[in-house]
Each structure stands twice: as structure tokens, then as C-alpha cells.
N, C-alpha and C positions, 0 to 999 in steps of 0.2 A: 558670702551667700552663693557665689558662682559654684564654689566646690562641693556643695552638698548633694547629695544623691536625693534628689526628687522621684516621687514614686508617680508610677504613670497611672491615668485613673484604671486600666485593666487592675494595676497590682492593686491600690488603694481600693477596690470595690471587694477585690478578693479578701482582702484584710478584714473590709466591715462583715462581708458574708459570715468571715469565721469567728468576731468580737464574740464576746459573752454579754455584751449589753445587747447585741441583737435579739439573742436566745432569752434573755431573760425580758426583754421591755418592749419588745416587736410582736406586736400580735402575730400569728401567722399571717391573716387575711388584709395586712396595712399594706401599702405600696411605696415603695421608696422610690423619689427622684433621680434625677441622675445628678453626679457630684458633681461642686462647682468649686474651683478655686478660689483659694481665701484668704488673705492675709489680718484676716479682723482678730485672731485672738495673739498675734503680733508676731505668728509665726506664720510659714507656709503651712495650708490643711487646704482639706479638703470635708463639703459639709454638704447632706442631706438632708431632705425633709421626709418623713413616713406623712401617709394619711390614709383615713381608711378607707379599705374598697370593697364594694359591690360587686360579685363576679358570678355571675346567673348564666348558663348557658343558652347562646343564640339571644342574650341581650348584650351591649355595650357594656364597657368597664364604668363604673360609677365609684368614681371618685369624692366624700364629702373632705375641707380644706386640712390642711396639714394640722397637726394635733401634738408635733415632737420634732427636733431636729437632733443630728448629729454631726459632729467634728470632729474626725481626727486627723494628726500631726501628717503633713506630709513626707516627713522624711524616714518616721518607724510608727507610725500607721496608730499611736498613743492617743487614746481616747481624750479630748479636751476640754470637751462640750456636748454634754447629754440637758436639753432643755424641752420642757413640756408646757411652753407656753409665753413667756414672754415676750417672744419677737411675734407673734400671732398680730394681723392685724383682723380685729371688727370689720364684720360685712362681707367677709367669703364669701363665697357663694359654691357650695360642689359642682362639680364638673361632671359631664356625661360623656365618653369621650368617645364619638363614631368612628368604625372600624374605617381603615383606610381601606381606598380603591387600589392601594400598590400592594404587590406582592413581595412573598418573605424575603425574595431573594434583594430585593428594591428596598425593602425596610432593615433589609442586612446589612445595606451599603453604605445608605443613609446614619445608622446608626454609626457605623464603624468612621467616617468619615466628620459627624461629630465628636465623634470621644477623639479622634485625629487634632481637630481645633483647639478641640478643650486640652487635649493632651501639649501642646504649640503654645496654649494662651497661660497655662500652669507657668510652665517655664521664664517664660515673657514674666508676666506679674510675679512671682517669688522673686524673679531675678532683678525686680525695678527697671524691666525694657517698655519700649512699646508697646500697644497690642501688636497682633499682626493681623494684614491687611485682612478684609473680610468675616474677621473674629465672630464680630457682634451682629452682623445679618447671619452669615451660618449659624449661631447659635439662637435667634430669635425664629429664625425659620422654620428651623429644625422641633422647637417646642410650641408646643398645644396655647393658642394664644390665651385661651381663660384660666390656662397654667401659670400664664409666665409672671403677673405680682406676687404668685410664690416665691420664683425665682430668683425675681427681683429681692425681695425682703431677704430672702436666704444668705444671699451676698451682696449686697447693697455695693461693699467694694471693688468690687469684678465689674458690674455693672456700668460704674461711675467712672471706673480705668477706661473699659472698651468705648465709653463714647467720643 
């Protein structure tokens, strides 16, 4: 497992951007998560959830719950897992998500320094390591708290490593 070329989530995002299941089964106006490391379909991936959004000018992003997820391979970005419902848990509830008080340069850093974690916590979990220190508060911080039993359901495994 050490010797595999693991893709880092920049490449794996790039990857899904260009699928053809995207163009074909992603509305325009759904909003995809950000990926999480996965070893549920018994390989390294990496997996999304879309859901749809509300996007009205000078109101907030309105988020209603995920509706579809996606999994692909981490190592050649192979589609694994296209599902429209089964891991869905009852009683969602959408999200409204208020604009933050930080600026783009602060939400640029922020951002960059969680796909850093996730990028560190990939590695770690495909490779059967530790987390690494910190993993699971950067990563709960860093996400919208009425998000995060998405997140959770999404990777159950990631989740259950980092505690």
C-alpha cells in the first residue's frame, strides 16, 4: 500500500471536475462538498456528496440535504460509487449558511490549510497510520456545524479512525 501514488485532494477534485458523471448527473445549481478520505469501498477514494443550492443574490447559500454522493479511486481517480440515496439519513434538515465575517484572503488560507490536513490525513488512513495530531478538530472546525452529519454519514470510516 506504501508504494501507490495517492492523488492529493487538489488532483482528485480536478479529476471529478472533469468526470462525465458530473456533466451528466450534477445539476448545475447542486453544491458539492469537499472530499473525504475513504477506505469503505476497500480501496483508497476519495467521496463527495452534491446537494442542492439556493443561490439568490445578497441572500445566503441555502443549502437543502445531500441528494447523491460520489466515489472515486484514489490512486486513477475511477468512478466507484455514483449513489442517489441510500446512505441518505431521515430528518435532514437544509442548511442556510451565513456569509462569514473573514475575508477572501482569510477564507483562502483557511481553506488551503484544510485540504493541507485532509491532504496528511489521506495518506495516514490509506496507508493504515495514525491520524495526525490535530486531524479531527481542523477538520470539524473548519466545517459548517449543521453540515457536518453529512460528513459524517459520507465517511463513517475517516470519522471513526480520527477519534
Amino acid at each position: 500500500m506504501n508504494d501507490l501514488k495517492i492523488m492529493t485532494i487538489e488532483e482528485i477534485s480536478q479529476a471529478l471536475s472533469h468526470h462525465g458523471v458530473i456533466s451528466h448527473e450534477l445539476p448545475m445549481e447542486w453544491e458539492l462538498s469537499l472530499p473525504l478520505p475513504t477506505l469503505l469501498p476497500g480501496r483508497p477514494a476519495y467521496t463527495w456528496f452534491a446537494c442542492p443550492a439556493s443561490r439568490k443574490p445578497g441572500h445566503p447559500l441555502h443549502l437543502s440535504p445531500p441528494d447523491r454522493r460520489f466515489t472515486l479511486d484514489a490512486t486513477n481517480a475511477r468512478l466507484l460509487l455514483y449513489d442517489t440515496g441510500e446512505w441518505l439519513k431521515p430528518g435532514w434538515q437544509a442548511v442556510t449558511l451565513t456569509p462569514s465575517p473573514k475575508g477572501r484572503a482569510e477564507l483562502t488560507t483557511d481553506f488551503q490549510n484544510v485540504v493541507s490536513v485532509l491532504n496528511n490525513a489521506a495518506q495516514a488512513l490509506f496507508t493504515r497510520q495514525s491520524p495526525p495530531a490535530g486531524a479531527q478538530a481542523a477538520l470539524t472546525n473548519y466545517l459548517n456545524p449543521e453540515m457536518l452529519p453529512w460528513y459524517q454519514a459520507l465517511a463513517p470510516d475517516l470519522w471513526q479512525w480520527l477519534e
